[in-house]
C-alpha positions in Angstrom: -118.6 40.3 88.6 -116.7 43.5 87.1 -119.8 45.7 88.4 -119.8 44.2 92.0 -115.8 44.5 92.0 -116.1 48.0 91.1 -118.9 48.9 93.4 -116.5 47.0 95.9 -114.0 49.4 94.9 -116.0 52.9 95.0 -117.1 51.9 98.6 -113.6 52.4 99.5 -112.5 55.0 97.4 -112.0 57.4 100.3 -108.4 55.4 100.9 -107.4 57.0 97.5 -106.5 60.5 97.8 -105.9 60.9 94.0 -109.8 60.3 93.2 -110.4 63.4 95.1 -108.7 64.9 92.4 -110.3 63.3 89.6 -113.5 64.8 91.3 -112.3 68.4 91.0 -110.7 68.1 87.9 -114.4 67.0 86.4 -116.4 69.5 88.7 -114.2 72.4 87.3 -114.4 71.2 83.3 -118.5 71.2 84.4 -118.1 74.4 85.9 -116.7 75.8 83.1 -119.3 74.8 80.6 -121.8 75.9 82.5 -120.6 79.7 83.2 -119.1 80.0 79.1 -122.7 80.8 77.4 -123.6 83.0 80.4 -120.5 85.4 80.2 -120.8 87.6 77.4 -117.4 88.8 77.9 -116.2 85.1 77.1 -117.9 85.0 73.4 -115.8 87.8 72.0 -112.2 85.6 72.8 -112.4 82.0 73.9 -108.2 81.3 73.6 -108.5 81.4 77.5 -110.8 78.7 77.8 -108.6 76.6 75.1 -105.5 77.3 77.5 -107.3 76.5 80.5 -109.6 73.7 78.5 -106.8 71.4 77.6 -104.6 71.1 80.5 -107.9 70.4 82.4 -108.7 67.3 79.6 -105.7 65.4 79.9 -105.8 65.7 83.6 -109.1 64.0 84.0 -108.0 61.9 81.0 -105.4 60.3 83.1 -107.7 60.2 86.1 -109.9 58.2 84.4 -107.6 56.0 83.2 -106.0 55.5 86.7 -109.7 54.9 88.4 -110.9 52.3 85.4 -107.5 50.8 84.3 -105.1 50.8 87.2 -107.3 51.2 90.5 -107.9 47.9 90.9 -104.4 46.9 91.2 -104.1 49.7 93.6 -106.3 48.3 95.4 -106.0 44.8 96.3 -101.8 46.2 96.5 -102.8 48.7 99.2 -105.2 45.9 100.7 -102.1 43.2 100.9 -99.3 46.0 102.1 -101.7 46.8 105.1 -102.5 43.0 105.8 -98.8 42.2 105.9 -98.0 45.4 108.2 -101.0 44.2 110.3 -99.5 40.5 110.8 -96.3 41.8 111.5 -97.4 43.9 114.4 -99.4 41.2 115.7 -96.5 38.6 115.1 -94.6 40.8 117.4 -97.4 41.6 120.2 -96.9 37.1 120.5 -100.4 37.5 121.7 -102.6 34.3 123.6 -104.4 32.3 120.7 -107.5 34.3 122.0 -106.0 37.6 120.9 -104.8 36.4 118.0 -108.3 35.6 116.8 -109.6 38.9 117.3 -107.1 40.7 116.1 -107.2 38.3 112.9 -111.3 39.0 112.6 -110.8 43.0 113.2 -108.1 42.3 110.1 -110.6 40.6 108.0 -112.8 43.7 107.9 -110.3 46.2 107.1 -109.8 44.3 104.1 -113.3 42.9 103.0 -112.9 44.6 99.9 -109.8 42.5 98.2 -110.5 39.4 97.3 -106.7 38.8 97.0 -105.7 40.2 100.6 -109.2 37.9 101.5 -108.0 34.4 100.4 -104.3 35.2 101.9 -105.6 35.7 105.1 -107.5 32.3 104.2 -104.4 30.4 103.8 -102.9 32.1 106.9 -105.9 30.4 108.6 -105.2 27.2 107.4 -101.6 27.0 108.2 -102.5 27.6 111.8 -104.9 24.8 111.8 -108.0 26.8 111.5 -109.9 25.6 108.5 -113.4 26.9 109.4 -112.0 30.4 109.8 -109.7 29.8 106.5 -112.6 29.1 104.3 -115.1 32.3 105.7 -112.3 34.4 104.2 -112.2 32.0 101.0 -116.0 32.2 100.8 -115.6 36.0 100.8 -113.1 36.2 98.3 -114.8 33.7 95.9 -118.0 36.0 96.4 -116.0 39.0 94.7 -114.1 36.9 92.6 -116.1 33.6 91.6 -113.9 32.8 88.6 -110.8 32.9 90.7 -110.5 28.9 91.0 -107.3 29.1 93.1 -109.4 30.4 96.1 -112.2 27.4 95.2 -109.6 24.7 95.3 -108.3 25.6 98.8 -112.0 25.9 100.1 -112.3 22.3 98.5 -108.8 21.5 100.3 -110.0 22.8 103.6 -112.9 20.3 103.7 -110.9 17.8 102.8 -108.4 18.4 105.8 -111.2 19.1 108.2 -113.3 15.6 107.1 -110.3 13.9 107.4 -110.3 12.9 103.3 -114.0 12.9 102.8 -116.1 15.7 100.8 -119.3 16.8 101.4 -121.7 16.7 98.3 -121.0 20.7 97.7 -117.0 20.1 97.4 -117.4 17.4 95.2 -120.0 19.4 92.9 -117.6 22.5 93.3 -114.6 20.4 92.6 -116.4 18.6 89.3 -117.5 21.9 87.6 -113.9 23.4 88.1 -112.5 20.2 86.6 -115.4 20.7 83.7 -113.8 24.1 83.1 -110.3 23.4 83.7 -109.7 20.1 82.3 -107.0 18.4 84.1 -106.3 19.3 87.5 -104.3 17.3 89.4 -105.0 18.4 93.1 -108.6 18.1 92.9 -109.2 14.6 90.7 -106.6 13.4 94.1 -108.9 15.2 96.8 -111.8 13.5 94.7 -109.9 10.2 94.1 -109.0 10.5 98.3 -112.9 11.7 99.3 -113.4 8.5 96.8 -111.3 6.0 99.2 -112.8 6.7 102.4 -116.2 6.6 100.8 -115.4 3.1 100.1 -115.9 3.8 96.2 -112.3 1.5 95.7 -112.4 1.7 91.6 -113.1 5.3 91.4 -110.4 5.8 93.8 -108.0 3.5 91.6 -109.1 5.0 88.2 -108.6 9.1 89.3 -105.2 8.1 90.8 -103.8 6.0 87.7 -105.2 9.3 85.4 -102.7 10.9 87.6 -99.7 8.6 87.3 -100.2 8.4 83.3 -100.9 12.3 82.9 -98.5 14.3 85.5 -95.5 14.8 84.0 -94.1 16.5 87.1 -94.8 13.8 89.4 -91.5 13.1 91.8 -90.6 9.4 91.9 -91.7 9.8 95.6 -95.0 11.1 95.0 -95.1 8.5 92.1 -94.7 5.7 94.8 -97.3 7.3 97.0 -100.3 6.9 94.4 -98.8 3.2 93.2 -99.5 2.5 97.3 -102.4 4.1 97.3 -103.8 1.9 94.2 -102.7 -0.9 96.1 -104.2 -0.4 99.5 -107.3 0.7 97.1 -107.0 -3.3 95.8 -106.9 -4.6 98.6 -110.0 -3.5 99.5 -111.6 -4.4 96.5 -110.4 -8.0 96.9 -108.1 -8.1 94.2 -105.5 -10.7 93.6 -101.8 -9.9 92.6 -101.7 -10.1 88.9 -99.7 -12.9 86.8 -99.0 -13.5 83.0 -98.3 -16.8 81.8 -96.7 -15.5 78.3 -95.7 -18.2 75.5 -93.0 -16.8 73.6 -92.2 -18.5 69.7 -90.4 -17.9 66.6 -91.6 -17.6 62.9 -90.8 -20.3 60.9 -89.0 -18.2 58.4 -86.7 -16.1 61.3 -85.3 -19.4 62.1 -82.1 -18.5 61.0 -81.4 -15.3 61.5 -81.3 -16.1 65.4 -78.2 -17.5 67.3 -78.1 -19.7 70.3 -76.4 -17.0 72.1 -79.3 -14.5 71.7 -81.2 -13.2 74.4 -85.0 -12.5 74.2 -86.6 -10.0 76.6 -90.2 -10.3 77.0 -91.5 -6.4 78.1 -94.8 -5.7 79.4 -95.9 -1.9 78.9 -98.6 0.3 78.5 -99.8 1.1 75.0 -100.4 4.4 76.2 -99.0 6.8 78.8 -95.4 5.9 80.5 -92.6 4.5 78.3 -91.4 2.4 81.8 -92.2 -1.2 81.6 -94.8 -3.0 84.1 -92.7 -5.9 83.9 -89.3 -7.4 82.7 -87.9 -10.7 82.0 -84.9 -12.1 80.4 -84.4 -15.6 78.8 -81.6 -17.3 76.0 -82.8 -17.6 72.6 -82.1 -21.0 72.6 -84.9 -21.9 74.6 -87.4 -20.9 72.2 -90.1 -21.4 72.3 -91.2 -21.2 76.0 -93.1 -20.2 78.6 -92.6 -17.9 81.5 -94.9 -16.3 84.2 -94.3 -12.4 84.7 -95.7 -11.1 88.0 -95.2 -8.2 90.3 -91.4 -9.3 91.2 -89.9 -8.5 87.7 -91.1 -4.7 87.9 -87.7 -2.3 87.2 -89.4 0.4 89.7 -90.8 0.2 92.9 -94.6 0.8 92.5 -94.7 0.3 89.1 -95.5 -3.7 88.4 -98.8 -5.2 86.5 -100.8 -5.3 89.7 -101.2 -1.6 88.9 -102.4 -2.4 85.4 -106.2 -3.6 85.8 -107.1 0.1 84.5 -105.8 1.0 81.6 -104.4 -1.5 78.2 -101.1 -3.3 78.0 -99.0 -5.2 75.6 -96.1 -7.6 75.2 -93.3 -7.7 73.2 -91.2 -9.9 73.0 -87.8 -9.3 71.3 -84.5 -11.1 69.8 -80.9 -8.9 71.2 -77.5 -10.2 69.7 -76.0 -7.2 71.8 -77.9 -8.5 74.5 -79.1 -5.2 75.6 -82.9 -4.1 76.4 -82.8 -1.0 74.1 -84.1 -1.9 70.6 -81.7 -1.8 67.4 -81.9 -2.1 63.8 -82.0 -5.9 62.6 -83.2 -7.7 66.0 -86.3 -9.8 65.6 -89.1 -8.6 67.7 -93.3 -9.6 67.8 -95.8 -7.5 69.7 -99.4 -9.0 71.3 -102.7 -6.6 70.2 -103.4 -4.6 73.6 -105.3 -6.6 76.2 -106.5 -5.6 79.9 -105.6 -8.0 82.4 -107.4 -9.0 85.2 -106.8 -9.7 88.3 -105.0 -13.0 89.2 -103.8 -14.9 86.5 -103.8 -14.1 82.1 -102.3 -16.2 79.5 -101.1 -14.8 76.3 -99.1 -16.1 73.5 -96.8 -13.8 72.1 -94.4 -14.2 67.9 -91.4 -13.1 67.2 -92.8 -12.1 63.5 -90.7 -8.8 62.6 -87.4 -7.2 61.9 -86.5 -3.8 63.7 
């Protein structure tokens, strides 16, 4: 890839007027070698050549280190400046779509050799709508930079956009080997999760998008929603019916009397991994224990965020004793925990003892 960059680089190495110097500055040390064992006159007293030597060195030191270490920079800078100044001039010629097109593609080979200048144009492309134009630039810029996975996502995006959600079979290879690389990438495991949906592949759909919601710790309450309706329209489709805990609460023996009539008991449903917000809520008086209660999707604290959405990952109850009356747990109240279960859809039935002190 360096090789290819830099060949990239020399092709267009007339833009740089400062290589031309670099040339003469090496042409001139060569020069100089070559005529010192001929002249007699130079054996006698070499201090000229020193003098002459030295200022010549660290000028085609720097050169060199401007052409290997910095020119590539230059480069893709010089490439992006005249793209701008380009779009500008066009922006203000307000030219028919037709014009705009060619003077877009005569763009695009003024700047081949950037792979940075490349994949802006790209996204240029795809803000005005023209996603088979938008990925030839990405195609380019991924061919000089194919470890750039920025560019390869878009691409991935753009066929998304233009299949109306689906993939073909080279996105969704593309978009698995960046994710083998990467890890955890959010905006492709939701293009695949989406390209999953309309494939009518419902649980692969549901799975990718509740990795999301348990892993995304920047996700908006909004966008949080989005992928809770997604999981349900995703349900739907699979058949699945609104899920429903029948939970028998009771009280050790021995705990008896350390619990007052005007207790209150929460029963909590949560994940045992992931988010701390509880799939379910309910609040009853101590002195109704024991007893038994059904949680289902109406005692959720947040929208989106109820035990339907838990067929994919573990849960647990707990069930504990307040003499504050408050949800938050505090030293001395009475609490018992169920091992981790995964419900299914419809109804579950669990019985849950109050066994421990906080």
């Amino acid at each position: 890839m360096l090789l290819q960059e830099n060949l990239n680089l020399f092709s267009h190495c007339y833009r740089l007027p400062w290589l031309w110097g670099i040339l003469l500055a090496l042409s001139l040390t060569a020069i100089i070698f070559v005529l010192k064992p001929l002249s007699k006159q130079c054996q006698p007293n070499i201090k000229w050549f020193k003098r002459l030597f030295v200022p010549i060195f660290l000028m085609t030191s720097w050169g060199l280190y401007q052409y290997w270490g910095a020119s590539s920079y230059l480069v893709h800078q010089q490439a992006t400046q005249h793209l701008h100044e380009q779009l500008a001039l066009i922006s203000q010629q307000q030219p028919t779509k037709d014009k705009l097109l060619v003077a877009l593609t005569q763009l695009s080979t003024q700047i081949d050799y950037s792979h940075i200048a490349l994949a802006r144009l790209g996204t240029l492309y795809t803000e005005l709508g023209l996603l088979t134009q938008s990925n030839a630039m990405l195609e380019k810029a991924i061919s000089l930079a194919p470890d750039e996975y920025a560019y390869q996502i878009q691409w991935i995006y753009n066929q998304s956009l233009a299949e109306q959600g689906k993939l073909s079979a080279l996105a969704r290879n593309r978009a698995n080997a960046i994710l083998n690389t990467l890890g955890f990438e959010k905006s492709l495991i939701n293009l695949l999760a989406i390209d999953d949906y309309f494939q009518g592949n419902y649980s692969r759909a549901i799975i990718k998008w509740q990795l999301l919601l348990d892993k995304d710790q920047e996700l908006t309450s909004e966008r949080r929603l989005v992928l809770h309706n997604a999981i349900e329209s995703a349900q739907k489709h699979l058949g699945v019916d609104p899920v429903s805990i029948a939970v028998t609460v009771s009280l050790k023996d021995t705990l008896q009397s350390h619990v007052s009539p005007d207790d209150v008991v929460f029963v909590v449903v949560k994940r045992v991994q992931g988010s701390p917000v509880p799939l379910a809520v309910i609040k009853k008086s101590a002195k109704d224990l024991p007893f038994t209660i059904n949680l289902d999707d109406k005692h959720s604290m947040i929208a989106g965020e109820n035990l339907s959405q838990a067929l994919t990952f573990p849960v647990k109850i707990i069930a504990k004793i307040s003499k504050s009356g408050m949800p938050q747990e505090e030293k001395g109240d009475l609490r018992g925990t169920s091992p981790k279960i995964m419900l299914k859809s419809g109804s579950n039935q669990l019985q849950v003892t109050i066994n421990e002190t906080v």
